[in-house]
N, C-alpha and C positions, 0 to 999 in steps of 0.2 A: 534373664526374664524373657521369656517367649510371647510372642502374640498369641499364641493359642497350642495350649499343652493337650494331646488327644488320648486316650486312655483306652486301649483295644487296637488291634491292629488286624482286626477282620475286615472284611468287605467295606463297612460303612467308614470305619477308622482311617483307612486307606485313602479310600477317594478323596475324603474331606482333608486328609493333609496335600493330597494333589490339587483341588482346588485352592483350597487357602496359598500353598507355595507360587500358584499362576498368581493368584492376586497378589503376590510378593510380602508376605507375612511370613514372619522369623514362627517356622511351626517346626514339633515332635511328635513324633508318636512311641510310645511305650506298651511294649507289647509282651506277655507273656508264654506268646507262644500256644493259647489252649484256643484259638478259631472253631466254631461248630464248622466252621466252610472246610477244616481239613478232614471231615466226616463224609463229604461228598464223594462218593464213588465218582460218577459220572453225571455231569448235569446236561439236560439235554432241551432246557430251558433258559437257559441265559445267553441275551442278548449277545447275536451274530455269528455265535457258534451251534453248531447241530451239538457237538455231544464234548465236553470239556470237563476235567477234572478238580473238584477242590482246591487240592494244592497247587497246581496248575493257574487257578483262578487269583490264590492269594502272591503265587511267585508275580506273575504281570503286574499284579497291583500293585507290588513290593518295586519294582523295577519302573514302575512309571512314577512311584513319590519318590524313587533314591534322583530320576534324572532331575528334577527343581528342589534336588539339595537339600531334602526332607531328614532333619535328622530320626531316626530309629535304634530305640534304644529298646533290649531286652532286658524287663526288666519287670516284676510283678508290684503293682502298684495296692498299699495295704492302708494306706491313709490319707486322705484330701479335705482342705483343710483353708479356709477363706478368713484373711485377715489383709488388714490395709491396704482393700482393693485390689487384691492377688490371689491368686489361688494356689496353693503349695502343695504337694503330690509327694507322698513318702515312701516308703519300704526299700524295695531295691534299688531305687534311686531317688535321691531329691532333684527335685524341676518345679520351676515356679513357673505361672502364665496369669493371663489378664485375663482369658477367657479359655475355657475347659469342656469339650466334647468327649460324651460319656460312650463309651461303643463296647461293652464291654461283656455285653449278649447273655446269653442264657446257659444255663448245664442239661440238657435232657436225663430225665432217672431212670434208674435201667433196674432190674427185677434183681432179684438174689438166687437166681435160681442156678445149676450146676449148669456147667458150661457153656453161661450166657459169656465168661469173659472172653473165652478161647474164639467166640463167632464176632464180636466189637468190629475187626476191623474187616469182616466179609463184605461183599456186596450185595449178599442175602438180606443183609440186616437195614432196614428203612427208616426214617423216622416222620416224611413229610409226602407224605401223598397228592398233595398238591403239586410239588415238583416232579414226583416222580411215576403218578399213578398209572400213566398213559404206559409207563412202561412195562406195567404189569398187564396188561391186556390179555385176557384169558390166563393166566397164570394161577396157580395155586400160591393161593397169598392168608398167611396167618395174619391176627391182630392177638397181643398180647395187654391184659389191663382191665381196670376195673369194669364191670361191666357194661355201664352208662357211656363213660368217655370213650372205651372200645369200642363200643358198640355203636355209637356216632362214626366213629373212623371204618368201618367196617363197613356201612349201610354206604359209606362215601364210593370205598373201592369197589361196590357190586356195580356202579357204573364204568368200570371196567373188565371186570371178571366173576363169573357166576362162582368160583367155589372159592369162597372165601369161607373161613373158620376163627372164632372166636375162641380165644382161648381163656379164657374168666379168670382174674386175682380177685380176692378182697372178700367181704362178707356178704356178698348182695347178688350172689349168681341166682338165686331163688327169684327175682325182682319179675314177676308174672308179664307186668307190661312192656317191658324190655326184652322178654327174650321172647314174647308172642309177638313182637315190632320186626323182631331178626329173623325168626321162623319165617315169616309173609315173608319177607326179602329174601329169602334161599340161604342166609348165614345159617350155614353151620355151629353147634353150638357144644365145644369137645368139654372134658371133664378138667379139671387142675391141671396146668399143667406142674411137671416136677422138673426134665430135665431137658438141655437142648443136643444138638448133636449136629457136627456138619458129617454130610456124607458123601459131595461130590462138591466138587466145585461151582455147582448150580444152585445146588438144594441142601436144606436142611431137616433133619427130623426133629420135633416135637415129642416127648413121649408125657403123659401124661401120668397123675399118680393111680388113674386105676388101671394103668398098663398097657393101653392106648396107644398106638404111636401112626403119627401125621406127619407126609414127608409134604415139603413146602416149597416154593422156589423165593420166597420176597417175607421175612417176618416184620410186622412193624409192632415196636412196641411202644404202647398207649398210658404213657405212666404221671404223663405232666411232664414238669420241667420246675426250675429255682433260678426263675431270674438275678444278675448279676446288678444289684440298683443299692448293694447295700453302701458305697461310697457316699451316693446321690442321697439315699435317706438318713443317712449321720449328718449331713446338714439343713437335714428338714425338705428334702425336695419330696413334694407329695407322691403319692402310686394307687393305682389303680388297684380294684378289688383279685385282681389278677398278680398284684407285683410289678407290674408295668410302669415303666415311670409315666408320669403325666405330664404334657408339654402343648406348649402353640403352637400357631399357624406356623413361627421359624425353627421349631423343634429346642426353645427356651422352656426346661423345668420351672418351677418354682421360686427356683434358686437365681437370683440376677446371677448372670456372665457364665451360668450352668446349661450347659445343651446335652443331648443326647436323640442318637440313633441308633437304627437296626433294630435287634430280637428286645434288644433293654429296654423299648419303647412300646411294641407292637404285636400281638398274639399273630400277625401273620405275616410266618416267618421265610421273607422271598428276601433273594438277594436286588432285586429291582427296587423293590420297597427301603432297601436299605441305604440303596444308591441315591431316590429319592431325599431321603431323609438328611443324608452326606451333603448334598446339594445347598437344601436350603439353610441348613444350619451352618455352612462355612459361609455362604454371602451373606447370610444375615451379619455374621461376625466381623466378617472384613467392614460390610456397611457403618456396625458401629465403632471401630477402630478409627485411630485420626487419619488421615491422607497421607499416603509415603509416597512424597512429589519426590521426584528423583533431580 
């Protein structure tokens, strides 16, 4: 029986079994191995480093809960599950705890288009311009996605770079007041696209279905996301009109002895914010835990 069984082993997963282990609480973390943080190229926003790498960011973190004896278990968690004041965590491993930190973040959707899969793991490929946007600074930068929500994302990166190109999915590229919003703003407004293409180790092309082709240095695609909250909602923990889970001031769901942090909680998706989150939800825990006088 653990003090607190954590579920995710990204960013926010992490810290909070480092904290909980300072405060000397019998913690795990189970993790499957699918982190959005190992999608990070290069971050060049996160606390105390100019420019650091995803995996990079999740090794340190991995290395600083193994030193206070964190156990880590790989292991893909498919059911959780609260009876007689415990919480019970099934699939690839049975683990029980008193209390249960949900970390277990978001999937971004990616288009079906021909060889989006082959470009996945470029550094062409973006999904958060808030982390990243500064980096495009005058760059030729695509938005891929429905019109509205691309189009939001896209009006975001003209305050870094004038030619930006919209690339329209869905049934609403007709939409008059949307694409006269991105006209005024200098987005560009290409046709379908069909198919992607890497062509240097910088840049990608774009070809579109009327034959079109846009070569790019930065594509972001604008497609939404499916948060990871269905654990947290098979026991009635409430969500946002988003999928988000809902939670208080110490990052407590709905659900007594249920927490959660990072992307599973919050449409914005920073690793400080997550780190945040990690914080208050482990001392809240330890607070309500009994005292382990030694």
């Amino acid at each position: 029986m653990f003090d607190c069984v954590i579920i995710g082993g990204g960013p926010a997963g992490l810290l909070a079994a480092t904290y909980l282990a300072r405060y000397r609480r019998h913690t795990c973390v189970i993790d499957a191995g699918a982190s959005r943080a190992r999608k990070i190229p290069s971050s060049h926003n996160y606390p105390g480093f100019l420019q650091i790498g995803g995996t990079e960011i999740l090794r340190r973190l991995r290395d600083q809960a193994e030193k206070y004896d964190v156990e880590l278990l790989n292991a893909e968690v498919t059911s959780l599950e609260k009876r007689e004041g415990a919480f019970h965590a099934g699939g690839g491993t049975e683990v029980s705890g008193r209390f249960v930190i949900l970390a277990t973040g978001l999937v971004d959707r990616t288009p079906s288009l021909k060889g989006f899969s082959e470009i996945e793991a470029s550094g062409n490929l973006r999904f958060c311009p808030i982390c990243d946007g500064y980096e495009a600074m005058d760059a030729r930068v695509g938005v891929l996605g429905d019109i509205h929500a691309a189009g939001k994302k896209a009006l975001f990166l003209r305050t870094y770079t004038r030619r930006v190109c919209l690339f329209p999915l869905g049934d609403d590229v007709s939409d008059a007041t949307c694409r006269e919003e991105l006209t005024r703003a200098g987005v560009d407004i290409a046709g379908r696209p069909d198919r992607i293409e890497k062509t240097s180790d910088t840049t990608l092309k774009v070809l579109t279905q009327a034959g079109d082709q846009f070569i790019v240095d930065a594509l972001y695609p604008s497609l939404g996301c499916d948060v990871r909250a269905g654990l947290a909602t098979k026991l009635g923990a409430c969500c946002s009109s988003t999928g988000t889970l809902k939670v208080d001031d110490h990052q407590q769901t709905s659900v007594n002895g249920l927490y959660a942090a990072g992307d599973v909680v919050t449409d914005l998706h920073q690793l400080s914010v997550a780190f945040g989150h990690a914080t208050l939800a482990a001392t809240q825990i330890h607070q309500r835990l009994p005292a382990n006088l030694r």
